[in-house]
N, C-alpha and C positions, 0 to 999 in steps of 0.2 A: 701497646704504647702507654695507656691510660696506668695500668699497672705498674710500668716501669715506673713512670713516673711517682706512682703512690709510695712504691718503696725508696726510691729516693728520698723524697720531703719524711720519709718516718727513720732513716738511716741512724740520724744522730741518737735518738733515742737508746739505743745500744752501743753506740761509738764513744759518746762523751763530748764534751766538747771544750776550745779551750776557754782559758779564762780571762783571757783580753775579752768574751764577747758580755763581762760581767757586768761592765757600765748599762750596756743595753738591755740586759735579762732583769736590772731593777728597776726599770720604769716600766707602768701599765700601760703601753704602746702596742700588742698583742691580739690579733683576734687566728681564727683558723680559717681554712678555707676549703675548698671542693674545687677538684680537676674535673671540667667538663670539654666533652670533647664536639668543636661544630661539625656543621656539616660539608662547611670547605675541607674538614679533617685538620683542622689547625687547633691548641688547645686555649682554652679560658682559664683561670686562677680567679672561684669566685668568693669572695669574703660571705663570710656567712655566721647568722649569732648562735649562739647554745645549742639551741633547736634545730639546725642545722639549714634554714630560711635564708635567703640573699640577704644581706644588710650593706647601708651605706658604710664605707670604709672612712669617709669625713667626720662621721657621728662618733664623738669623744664617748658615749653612752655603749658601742659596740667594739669599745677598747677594753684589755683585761688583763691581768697578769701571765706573763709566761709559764707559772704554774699552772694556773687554771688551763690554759691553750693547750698544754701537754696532757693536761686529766682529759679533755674531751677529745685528741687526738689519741689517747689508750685506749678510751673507754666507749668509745663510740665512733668506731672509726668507718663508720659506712655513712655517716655525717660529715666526719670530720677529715679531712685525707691530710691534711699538712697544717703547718705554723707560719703567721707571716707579721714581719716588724710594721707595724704601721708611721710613713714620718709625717710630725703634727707639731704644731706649734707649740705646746706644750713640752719641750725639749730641743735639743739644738743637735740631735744628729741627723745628715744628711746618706742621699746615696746618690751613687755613681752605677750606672747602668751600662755596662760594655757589652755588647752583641760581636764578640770576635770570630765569629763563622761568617762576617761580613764583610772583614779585612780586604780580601783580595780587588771587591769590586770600589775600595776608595783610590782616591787621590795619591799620592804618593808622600805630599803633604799632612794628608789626615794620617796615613799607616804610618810614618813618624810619632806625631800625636798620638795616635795607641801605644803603641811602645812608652813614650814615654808615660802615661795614663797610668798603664799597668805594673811600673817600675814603682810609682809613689809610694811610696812607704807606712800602709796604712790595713786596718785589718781588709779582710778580702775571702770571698767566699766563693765555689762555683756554682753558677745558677742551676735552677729545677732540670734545664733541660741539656747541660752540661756543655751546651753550645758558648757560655760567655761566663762573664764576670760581674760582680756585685762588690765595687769600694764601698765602705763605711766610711763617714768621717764626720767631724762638728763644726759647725757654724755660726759666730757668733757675730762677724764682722759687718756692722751697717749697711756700708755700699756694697760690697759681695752679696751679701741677701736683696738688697733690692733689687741689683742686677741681674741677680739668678729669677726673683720673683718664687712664684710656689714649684714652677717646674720649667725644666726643657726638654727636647725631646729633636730628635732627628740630629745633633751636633756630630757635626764630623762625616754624617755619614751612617754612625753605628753607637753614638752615645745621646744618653738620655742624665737628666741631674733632676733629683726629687728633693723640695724642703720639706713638702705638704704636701695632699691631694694624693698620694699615692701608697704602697704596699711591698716589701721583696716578698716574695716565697723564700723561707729562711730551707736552707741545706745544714748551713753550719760546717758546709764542707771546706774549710779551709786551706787555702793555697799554702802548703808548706811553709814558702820565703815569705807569705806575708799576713802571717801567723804572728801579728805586731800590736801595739796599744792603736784605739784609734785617734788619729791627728785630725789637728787641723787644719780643713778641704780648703780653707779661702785660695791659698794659694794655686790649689791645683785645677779649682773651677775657674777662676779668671785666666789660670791658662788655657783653658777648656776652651770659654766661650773667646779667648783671644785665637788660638787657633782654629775656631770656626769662622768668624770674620774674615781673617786671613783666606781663609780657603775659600771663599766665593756666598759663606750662609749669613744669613741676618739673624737678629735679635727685635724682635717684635716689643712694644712696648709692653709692661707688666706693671704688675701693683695698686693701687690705689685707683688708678687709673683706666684700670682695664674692668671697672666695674659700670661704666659707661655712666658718671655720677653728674652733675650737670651742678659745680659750685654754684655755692647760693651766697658766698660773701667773697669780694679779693682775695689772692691767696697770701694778704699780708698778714703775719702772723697777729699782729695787736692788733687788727683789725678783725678778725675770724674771733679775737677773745672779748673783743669789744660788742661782737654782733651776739655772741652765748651770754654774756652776762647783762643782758638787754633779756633775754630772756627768764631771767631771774628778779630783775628788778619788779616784777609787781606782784611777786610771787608773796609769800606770809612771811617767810625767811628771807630776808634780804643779802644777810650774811654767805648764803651759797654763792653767791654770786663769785666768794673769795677763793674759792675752790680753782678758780682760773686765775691766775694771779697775771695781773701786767707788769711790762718793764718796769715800769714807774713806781707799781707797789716795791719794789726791792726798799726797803732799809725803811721801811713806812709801819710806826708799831701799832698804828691803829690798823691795818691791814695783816700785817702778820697776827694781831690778837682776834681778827675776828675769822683766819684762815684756820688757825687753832680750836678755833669754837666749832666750826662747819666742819671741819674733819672728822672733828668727836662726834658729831650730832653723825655726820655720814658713817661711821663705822658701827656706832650703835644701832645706826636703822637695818645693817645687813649684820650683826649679832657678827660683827668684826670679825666675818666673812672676809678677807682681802679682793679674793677671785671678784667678787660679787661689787664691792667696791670697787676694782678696774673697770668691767662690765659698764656697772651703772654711769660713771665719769666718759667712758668710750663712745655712751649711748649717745650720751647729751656733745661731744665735740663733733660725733657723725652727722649731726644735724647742720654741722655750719659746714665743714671741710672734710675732703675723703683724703687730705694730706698728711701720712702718718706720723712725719717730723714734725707738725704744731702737734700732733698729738702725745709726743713722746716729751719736748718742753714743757708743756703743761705741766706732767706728769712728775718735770725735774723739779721743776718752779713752786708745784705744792708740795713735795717732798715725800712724796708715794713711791717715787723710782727715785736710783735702782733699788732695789730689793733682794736680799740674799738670797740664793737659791731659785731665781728667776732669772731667764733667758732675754735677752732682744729680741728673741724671736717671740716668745710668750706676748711679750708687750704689745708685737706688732700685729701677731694673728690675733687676739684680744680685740684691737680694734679693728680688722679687716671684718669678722665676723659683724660688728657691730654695724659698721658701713652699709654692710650687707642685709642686714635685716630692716637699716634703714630705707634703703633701695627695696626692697620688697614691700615694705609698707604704702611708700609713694607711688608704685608702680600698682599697687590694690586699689 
């Protein structure tokens, strides 16, 4: 079995593969992995770095180009047994997880919902173990991301949806008819989760929220800016404070000149680093709210975002990560 499997995930390597899957093969979203098999006899897909060690699949550090993933998958393949996409905030492709060897024992509801799932018009792979299906798709749309959150899992029955937190075992094996560029998932995940509601399943709260964060100011937005920039007022720089801009500042040229000055002063301390500059602004809003919309106005209001070549999703995971490490420290 273990072997079947290994030749599977190394198939494409000789096959080729097409070139709708090119969007994906240029971002370092990549790490490889190890089929190990338990002792129920059911199999694991375990992410693993260079060296061929467990690694966390979250850790942007244990991401790598699809280049490299295929050298250690040549070159060292008693380490290395397969290739997998990692999805990560740092990008806006999604997946869709269909377990179609599952079908028979759904609803007749949900096996509708499969059908139509697997008709979407988007690239499409078959999984490691040839039992299901793996949609591609992007994700850019506010309320669809937050509603999906980083993941689902049990929908329908037999579908799972990944923003984050998770890994495909890449095949490359491509479904003939859906051998397509890949689209835009919004619509097909809010039918997703609309057809799991319908069928009797929930949607458990996610987001911001699901960090079990305990606000420390109202969650009125000029208030939350009002309680951060209190935190700057005694500071040496007073002008940081401008970094958060209130309603009020709009049209205000003593406010805009001194938002101008703290911009500068902040990009030259991270050697106009951008990354490092969201980060450090993410750090200091986690501290008042785990609300990612005051976080994302800020963001408009000092004229950081949008950003070419960044994501919503960039923006969001950015600050989730933040949230989180503020929650780690409180909780030390």
């Amino acid at each position: 079995m273990i072997s079947d499997l290994r030749a599977r995930a190394k198939a494409f390597l000789e096959q080729g593969v097409s070139d709708n899957w090119r969007p994906m093969m240029d971002v370092n979203s990549w790490l490889t992995f190890q089929i190990r098999q338990r002792e129920d006899g059911k199999v694991d897909k375990v992410p693993v770095r260079a060296n061929g060690r467990d690694c966390n699949v979250n850790d942007p550090r244990n991401h790598t180009s699809l280049n490299n993933a295929i050298y250690y998958v040549k070159n060292y393949p008693d380490l290395h047994h397969g290739i997998g996409f990692v999805f990560a905030g740092e990008h806006d492709f999604v997946g869709i997880d269909v377990d179609f060897y599952k079908l028979a024992q759904l609803t007749p509801l949900a096996q509708q919902a499969i059908g139509y799932i697997l008709q979407f018009p988007t690239l499409t792979q078959r999984s490691l173990s040839g039992k299901g299906f793996h949609l591609f798709g992007r994700l850019n749309h506010p309320v669809t991301m937050q509603r999906l959150g980083a993941a689902r899992q049990g929908l329908l029955g037999a579908v799972e949806v990944y923003s984050t937190t998770r890994f495909f075992a890449m095949t490359f094996n491509t479904v003939q008819e859906k051998d397509l560029p890949i689209k835009d998932a919004a619509p097909l995940i809010n039918y997703i989760l609309d057809r799991h509601l319908e069928n009797g399943g929930q949607l458990p709260e996610q987001g911001g929220a699901s960090l079990s964060r305990s606000p420390l100011v109202t969650e009125n937005l000029e208030l939350v800016i009002k309680a951060i920039r209190h935190m700057y007022s005694l500071r040496d720089d007073p002008c940081r404070e401008f970094l958060f801009p209130l309603k009020s500042d709009e049209g205000n040229a003593h406010s805009k000149a001194q938002l101008a000055e703290a911009k500068g002063k902040l990009l030259a301390r991270y050697g106009n680093d951008q990354s490092k500059v969201d980060m450090s602004l993410a750090r200091t809003v986690a501290q008042k709210t785990d609300n990612f919309a005051h976080f994302e106005i800020i963001m408009v209001r000092n004229g950081f975002w949008p950003r070419p070549g960044k994501s919503a999703r960039y923006l969001e995971s950015t600050f989730h990560k933040a949230v989180g490490a503020f929650e780690q420290r409180r909780e030390g």
